[in-house]
N, C-alpha and C positions, 0 to 999 in steps of 0.2 A: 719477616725474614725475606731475604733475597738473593736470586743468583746473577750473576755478572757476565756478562759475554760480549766478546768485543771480535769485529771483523779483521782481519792479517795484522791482529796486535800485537802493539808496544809493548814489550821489543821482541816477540819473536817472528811475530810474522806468519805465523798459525791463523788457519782456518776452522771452522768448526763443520766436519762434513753434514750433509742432510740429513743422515741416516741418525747420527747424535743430535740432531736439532729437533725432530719429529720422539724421539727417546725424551728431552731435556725437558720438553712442554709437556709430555704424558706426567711427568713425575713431577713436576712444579705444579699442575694442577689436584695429580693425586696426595700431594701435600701440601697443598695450599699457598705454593712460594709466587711473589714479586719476582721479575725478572726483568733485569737492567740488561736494554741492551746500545751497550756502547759504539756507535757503528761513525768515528771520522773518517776512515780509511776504507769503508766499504766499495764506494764510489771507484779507487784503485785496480779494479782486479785488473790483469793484466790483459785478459780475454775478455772483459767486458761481461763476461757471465759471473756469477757467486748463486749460493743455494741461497733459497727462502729466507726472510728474513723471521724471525723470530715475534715477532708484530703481527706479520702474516700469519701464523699458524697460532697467534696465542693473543690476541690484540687487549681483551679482556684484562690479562697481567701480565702485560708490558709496559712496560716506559723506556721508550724507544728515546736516544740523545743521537745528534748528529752536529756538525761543524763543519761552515767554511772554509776554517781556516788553512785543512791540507789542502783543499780543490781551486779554490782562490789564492789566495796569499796569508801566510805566516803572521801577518800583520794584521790581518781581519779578525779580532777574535771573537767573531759573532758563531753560536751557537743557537741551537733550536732542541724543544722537547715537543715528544708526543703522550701522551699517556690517559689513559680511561678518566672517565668525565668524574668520576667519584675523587680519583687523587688531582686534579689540574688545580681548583681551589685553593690548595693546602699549601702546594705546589706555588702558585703564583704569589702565595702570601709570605710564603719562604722565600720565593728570590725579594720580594720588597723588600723582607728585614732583613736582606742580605746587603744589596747594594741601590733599591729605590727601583730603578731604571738603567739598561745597559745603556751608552751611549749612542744618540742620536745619528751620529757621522758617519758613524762604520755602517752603521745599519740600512743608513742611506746609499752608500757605496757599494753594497751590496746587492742591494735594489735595483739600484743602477744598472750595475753589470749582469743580472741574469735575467730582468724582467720582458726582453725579448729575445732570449732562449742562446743567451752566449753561453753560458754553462753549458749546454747541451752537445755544442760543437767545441768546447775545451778542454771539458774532460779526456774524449777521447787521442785530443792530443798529447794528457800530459799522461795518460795509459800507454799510450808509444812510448813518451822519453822515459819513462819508469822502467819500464820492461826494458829495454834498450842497455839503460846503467845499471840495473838488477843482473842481466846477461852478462854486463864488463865484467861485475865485480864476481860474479860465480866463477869467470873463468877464471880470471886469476888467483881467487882463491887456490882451485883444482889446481895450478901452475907453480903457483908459489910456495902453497902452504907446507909443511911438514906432513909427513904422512899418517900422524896420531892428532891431529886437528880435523874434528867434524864442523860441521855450519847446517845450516838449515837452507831448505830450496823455496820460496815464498810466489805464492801466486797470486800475490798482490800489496801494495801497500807500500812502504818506506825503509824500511830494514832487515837486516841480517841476525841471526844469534849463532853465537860462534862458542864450543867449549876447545877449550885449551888441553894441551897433557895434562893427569891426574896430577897434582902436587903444585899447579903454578900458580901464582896469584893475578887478575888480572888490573887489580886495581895496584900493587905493585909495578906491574909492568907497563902502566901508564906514563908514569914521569920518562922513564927509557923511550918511552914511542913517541911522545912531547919533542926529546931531542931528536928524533927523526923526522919533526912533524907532521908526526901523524896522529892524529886522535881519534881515539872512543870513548863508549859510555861501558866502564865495567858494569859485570852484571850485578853481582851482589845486592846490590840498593833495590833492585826488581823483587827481589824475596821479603814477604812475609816474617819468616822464619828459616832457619837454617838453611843458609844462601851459599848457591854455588859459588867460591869465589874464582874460579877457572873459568869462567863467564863471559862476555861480552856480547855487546849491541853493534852493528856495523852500522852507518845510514850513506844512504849513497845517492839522494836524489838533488844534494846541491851541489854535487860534484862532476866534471867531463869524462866521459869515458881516459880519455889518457892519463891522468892525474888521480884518476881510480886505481887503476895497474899500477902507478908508481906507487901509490899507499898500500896498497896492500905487497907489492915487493919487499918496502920497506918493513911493513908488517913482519912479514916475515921474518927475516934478518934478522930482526929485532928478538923474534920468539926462539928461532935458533940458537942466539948466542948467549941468551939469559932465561935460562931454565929455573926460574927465581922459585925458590920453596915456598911453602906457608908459614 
């Protein structure tokens, strides 16, 4: 068995404080649990700080995953794992009879761009422009939204998670915010099991601060004048 933990995750943008992380390793080892920990977005925080990695305090049952592809580019989809010398075998013989070998290009490309420490002095710049469009879109949230519309406040990472008034749907209210152009990812499809459909995902880091305000203006508008049922 195993548990799952992911840094300012898709989609809400939660953290996991340290005080539940030093909790989660006591009790995975007192049961004997794997722990996945999913970390693309750690790299994100806004302040450059996050707690302990989950690796750190438990490295023994961990398998630590991590990716390019937020910190570099969308298009990099190179990935990397860590994990105790007992599972890596199993592990490596699983991605062959997955796909052989990721591709050579990307890999290179990657290579390329951080092996005299560009990463180092990038990140922190795209931690400014995150922070920056995370700030637009909270204000306008505050500004625009209706005043039964909660959202979440994220201290790092790529998105927002927004629940709507009790009763509306949000994967209904998409097609209506299409004609506004504006889009999101409803939440529903996030759940397991009995899924919020008053839901939503914000993402705000391919967007200009200006063009963030006029989305979520419109957003609003939108939710104001179609109070759509279930």
């Amino acid at each position: 068995m195993y548990l799952h933990l992911a840094e300012f995750s898709n989609p809400t943008g939660r953290l996991l404080s340290e005080d539940r992380r030093y909790c989660l390793v006591e009790r995975a080892r007192a049961l004997d649990l794997l722990i996945l920990e999913d970390d693309p977005y750690g790299a994100l925080s806004y302040s450059g700080e996050t707690p302990p990695s989950i690796r750190s305090l438990a490295p023994e049952r961990t398998v630590y995953l991590g990716s390019f592809s937020k910190v570099l580019s969308p298009g990099l989809r190179i990935g990397y794992l860590i994990a105790p010398a007992i599972l890596r075998a199993k592990l490596v013989q699983a991605k062959q009879a997955t796909d052989l070998h990721t591709a050579t290009l990307p890999q290179m490309a990657v290579y390329d761009v951080i092996k005299d420490g560009f990463l180092d002095t990038h990140i922190p710049t795209i931690r400014q422009l995150y922070r920056e469009q995370c700030a637009t879109m909270l204000a306008a949230l505050a500004k625009y939204m209706p005043n039964d519309v909660r959202w979440s406040t994220p201290s790092g990472g790529m998105f927002l998670w927004v629940e709507l008034p009790s009763g509306m749907d949000a994967s209904a209210l998409l097609a209506l915010a299409i004609e506004r152009n504006v889009a999101y990812v409803p939440g529903a499809p996030f759940f397991a099991s009995n899924p919020k459909v008053e839901t939503l995902r914000l993402a705000f880091v391919t967007v200009p601060p200006p063009l963030i305000e006029e989305g979520i203006k419109r957003l609003a508008e939108v939710i104001r004048t179609h109070r759509l049922p279930r």
